[in-house]
C-alpha positions in Angstrom: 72.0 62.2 20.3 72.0 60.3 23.5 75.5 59.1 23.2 76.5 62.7 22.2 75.0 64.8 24.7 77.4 62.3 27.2 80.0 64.5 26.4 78.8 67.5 24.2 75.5 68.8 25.8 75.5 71.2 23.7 75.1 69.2 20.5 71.6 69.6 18.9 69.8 66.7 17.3 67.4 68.1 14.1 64.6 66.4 12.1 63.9 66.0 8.6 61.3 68.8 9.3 63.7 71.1 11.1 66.5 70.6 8.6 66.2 68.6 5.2 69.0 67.9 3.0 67.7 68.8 -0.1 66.9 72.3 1.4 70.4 73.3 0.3 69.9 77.0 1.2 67.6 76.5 4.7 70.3 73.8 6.1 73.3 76.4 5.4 71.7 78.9 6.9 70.8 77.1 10.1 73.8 75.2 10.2 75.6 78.3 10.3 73.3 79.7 12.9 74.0 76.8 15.1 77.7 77.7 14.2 78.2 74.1 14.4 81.4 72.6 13.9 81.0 69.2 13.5 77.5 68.0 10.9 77.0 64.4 11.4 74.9 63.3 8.5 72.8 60.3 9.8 69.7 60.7 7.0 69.3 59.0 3.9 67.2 56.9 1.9 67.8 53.2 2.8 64.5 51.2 1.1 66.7 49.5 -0.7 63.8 48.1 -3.2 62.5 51.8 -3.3 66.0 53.3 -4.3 66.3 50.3 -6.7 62.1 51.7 -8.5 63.5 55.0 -8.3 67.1 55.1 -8.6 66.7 59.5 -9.5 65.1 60.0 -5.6 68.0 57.8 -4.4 70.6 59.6 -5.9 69.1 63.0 -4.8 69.3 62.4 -1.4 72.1 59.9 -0.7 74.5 61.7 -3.0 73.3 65.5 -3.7 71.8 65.6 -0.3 74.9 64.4 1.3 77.0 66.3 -0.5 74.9 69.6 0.2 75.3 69.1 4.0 79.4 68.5 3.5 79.4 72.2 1.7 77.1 73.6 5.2 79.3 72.3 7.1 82.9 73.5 5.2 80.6 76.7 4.8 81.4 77.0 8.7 84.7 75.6 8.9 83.5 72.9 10.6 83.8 68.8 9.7 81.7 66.2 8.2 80.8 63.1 9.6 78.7 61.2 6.9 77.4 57.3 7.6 77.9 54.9 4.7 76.8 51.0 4.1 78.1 47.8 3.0 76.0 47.9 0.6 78.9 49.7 -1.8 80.6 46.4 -1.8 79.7 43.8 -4.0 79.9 41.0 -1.4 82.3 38.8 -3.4 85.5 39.2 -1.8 85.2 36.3 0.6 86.8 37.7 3.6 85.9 41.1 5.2 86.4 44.1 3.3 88.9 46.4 4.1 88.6 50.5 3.5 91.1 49.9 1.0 89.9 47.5 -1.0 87.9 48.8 -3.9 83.7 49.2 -3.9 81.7 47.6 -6.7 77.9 48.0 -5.8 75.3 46.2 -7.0 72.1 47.9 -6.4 71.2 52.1 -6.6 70.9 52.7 -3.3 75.0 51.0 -3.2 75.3 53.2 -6.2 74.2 56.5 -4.4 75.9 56.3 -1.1 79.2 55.5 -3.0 78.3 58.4 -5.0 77.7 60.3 -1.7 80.8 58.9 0.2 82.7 60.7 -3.0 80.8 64.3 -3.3 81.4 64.7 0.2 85.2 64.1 0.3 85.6 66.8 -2.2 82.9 68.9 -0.8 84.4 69.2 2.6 88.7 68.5 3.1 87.5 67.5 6.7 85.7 64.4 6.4 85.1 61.6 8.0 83.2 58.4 6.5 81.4 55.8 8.6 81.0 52.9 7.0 78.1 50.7 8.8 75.7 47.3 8.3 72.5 45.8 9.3 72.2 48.3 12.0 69.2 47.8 15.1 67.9 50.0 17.3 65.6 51.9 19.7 62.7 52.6 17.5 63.8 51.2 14.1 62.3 49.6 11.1 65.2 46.8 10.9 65.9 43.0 10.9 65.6 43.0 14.9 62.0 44.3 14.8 60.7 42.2 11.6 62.0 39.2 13.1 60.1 39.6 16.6 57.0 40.9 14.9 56.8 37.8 12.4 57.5 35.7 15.1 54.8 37.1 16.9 52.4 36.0 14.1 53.5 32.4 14.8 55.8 30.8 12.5 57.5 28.8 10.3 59.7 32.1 8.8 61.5 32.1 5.7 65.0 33.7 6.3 67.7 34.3 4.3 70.6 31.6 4.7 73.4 32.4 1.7 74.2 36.5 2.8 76.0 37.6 5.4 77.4 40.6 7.0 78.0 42.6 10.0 75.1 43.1 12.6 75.4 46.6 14.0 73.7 47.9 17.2 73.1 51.4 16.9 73.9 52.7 20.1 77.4 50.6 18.7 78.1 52.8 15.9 77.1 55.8 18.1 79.7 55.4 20.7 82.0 54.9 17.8 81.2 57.7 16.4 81.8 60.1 19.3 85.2 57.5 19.7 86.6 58.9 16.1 85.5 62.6 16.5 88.6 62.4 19.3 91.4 61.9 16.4 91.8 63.7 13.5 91.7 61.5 11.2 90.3 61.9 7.3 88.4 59.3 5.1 86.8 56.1 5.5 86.0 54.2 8.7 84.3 51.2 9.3 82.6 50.8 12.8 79.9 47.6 13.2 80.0 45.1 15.7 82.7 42.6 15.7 82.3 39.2 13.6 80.0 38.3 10.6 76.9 36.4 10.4 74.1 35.5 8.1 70.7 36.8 8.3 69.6 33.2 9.7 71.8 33.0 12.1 71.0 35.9 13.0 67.3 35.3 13.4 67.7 32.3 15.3 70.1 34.4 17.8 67.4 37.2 18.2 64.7 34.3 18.7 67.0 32.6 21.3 67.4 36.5 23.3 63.7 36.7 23.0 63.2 33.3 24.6 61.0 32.7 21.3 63.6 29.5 19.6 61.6 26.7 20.9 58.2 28.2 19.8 59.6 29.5 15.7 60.2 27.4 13.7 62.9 28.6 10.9 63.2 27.8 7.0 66.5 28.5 5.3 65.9 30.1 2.1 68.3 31.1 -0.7 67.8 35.4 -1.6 67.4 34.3 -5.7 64.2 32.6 -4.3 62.6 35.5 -2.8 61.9 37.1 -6.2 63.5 40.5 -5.1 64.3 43.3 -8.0 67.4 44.1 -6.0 70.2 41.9 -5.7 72.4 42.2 -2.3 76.0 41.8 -1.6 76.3 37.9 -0.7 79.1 38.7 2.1 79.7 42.5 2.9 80.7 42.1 6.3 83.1 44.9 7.4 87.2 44.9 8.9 87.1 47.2 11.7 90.5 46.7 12.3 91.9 50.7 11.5 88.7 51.9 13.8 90.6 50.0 16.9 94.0 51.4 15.7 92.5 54.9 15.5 90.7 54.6 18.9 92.2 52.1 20.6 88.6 50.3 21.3 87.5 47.4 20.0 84.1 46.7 19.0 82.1 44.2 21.3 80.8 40.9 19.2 78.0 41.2 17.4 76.2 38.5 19.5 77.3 40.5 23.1 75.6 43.7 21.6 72.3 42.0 20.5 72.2 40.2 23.7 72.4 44.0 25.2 69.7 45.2 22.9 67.8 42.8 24.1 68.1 42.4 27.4 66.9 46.5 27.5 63.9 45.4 25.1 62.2 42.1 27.3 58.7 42.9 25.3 61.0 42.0 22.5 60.7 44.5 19.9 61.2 47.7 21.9 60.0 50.6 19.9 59.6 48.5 16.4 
C-alpha cells in the first residue's frame, strides 16, 4: 500500500477482516462498491508445513480463494494481479527457471498456488501473475526475522546449506508491481531480487548487516536432516529477465536490497 498510494492515492488497502477471500459474495460486493479496477491479491496461506497437515484449507484459500477474487474483479471489468511462489517448481532444473519452463511442485501449498495461478487465468482474461520467493519485510514472519531473533538467543544456528533461491525484499516486489501495472501485459511474471543464494548464505549475509557475524556461530545442515514432512524445491530461484524487458528496470541484487532492509531496521529485526 505504501508503494501504491506513491502514485494511486486513491488505492485502498483491505484486511482479512474487511474483505476475506472465501467470502465470495461480501468481496464482490465491496469490490464492486470500491468500483475498483485493478484487485491485487496479496493473501494466502503460506505455512508451508500447515498446508502440507491440511492440504483441503490450502487449496481453499490459495486456489478457490484466489480464483473467487479473479471473478470480483472481471465482475467489474477490472484486472487481476495475483502473487505466486517458487514453490510451484520443483527445484531440479539447475539454472533459474524461466515462466516458460514447466511447474512440477512438490508440496500442497506448491500444489495450491499452481492450482490458483490456473483458476485465475480463466477466471479473469486480464491477469497478471507475480511470481515471487523468500520474501522480507516490515513486519513479517520470514527468514530475516527468525534469523535475528535466533541469533539473539545466542548461537550456534543450524541453517539450511543444500536449497537455494531468490531472496526478495518486499518493498522489491512492491515497486515491481506498480512497474508491470504500466504495460499491458497478460500471464506470468517473475519479480524477486536479482541473483540466487542459499538459505546459509543468506543468514550469514543478514548476520554480517546486523553486525552480529563475529558473535553467531553457523552450522550447515542438509533439509533431509531437519525431519520436515514437507520437502522443498532444492534450487527454485527465479529469471527475471521478461520483467526487465516489460519494464525496462532491473531488479537490484539480492544482497543491495537486504543491505537496505537493514540499514532501515538497525534494532535488527524491525517489526518481526
Amino acid at each position: 500500500m505504501a508503494r501504491l498510494e506513491e502514485e494511486c492515492p486513491e488505492a485502498v488497502g483491505a484486511t482479512r477482516a474487511e474483505i476475506d477471500l472465501l467470502d465470495r459474495f461480501r468481496m464482490e460486493a465491496e469490490i464492486e462498491r470500491l468500483e475498483a479496477n485493478v484487485v491485487i491479491n496479496c493473501a494466502a496461506w503460506t505455512d508451508v508445513e500447515g498446508c502440507t497437515r491440511d492440504p483441503l484449507r490450502a487449496r481453499q484459500v490459495n486456489a478457490e480463494g484466489a480464483e473467487n477474487a479473479a471473478r470480483a474483479a472481471a465482475g467489474c471489468g477490472g484486472r487481476i494481479v495475483q502473487v505466486s511462489t517458487d514453490f510451484v517448481f520443483d527445484g531440479r532444473k539447475g539454472s533459474p527457471y524461466v515462466e516458460s519452463d514447466p511447474p512440477g511442485p512438490l508440496s500442497a501449498y506448491g500444489l495450491s498456488k499452481l492450482e490458483g495461478e490456473g483458476r485465475v487465468a480463466v477466471a479473469c482474461p486480464d491477469h497478471l501473475i507475480v511470481r515471487t520467493a523468500w520474501t522480507y519485510g516490515d513486519g513479517g514472519r520470514d527468514f530475516v526475522g527468525k534469523i535475528l531473533g535466533a541469533a539473539a538467543e545466542g548461537g550456534p544456528l543450524k541453517v539450511v546449506d543444500d536449497e537455494r533461491g531468490s531472496p526478495s525484499y518486499a518493498a522489491d516486489v512492491a515497486d515491481g508491481i506498480v512497474r508491470l501495472l504500466r504495460v499491458p501485459h497478460r500471464g506470468v511474471v517473475h519479480v524477486v531480487n536479482r541473483g540466487a543464494v542459499s538459505r546459509l548464505e543468506m543468514a550469514r549475509a543478514i548476520l554480517e548487516e546486523a553486525g552480529l557475524a563475529a558473535r553467531v556461530r553457523l552450522l550447515p545442515v542438509q533439509a533431509a536432516l531437519l525431519g520436515r514432512a514437507t520437502v522443498r524445491p532444492a534450487d527454485a530461484s527465479l529469471d527475471t529477465s521478461l520483467y526487465t524487458r516489460l519494464t525496462g528496470h532491473e531488479p537490484r541484487p539480492w544482497r543491495t536490497a537486504l543491505a537496505d532492509f537493514m540499514a532501515r531496521h538497525p534494532a535488527g529485526s524491525g517489526g518481526h
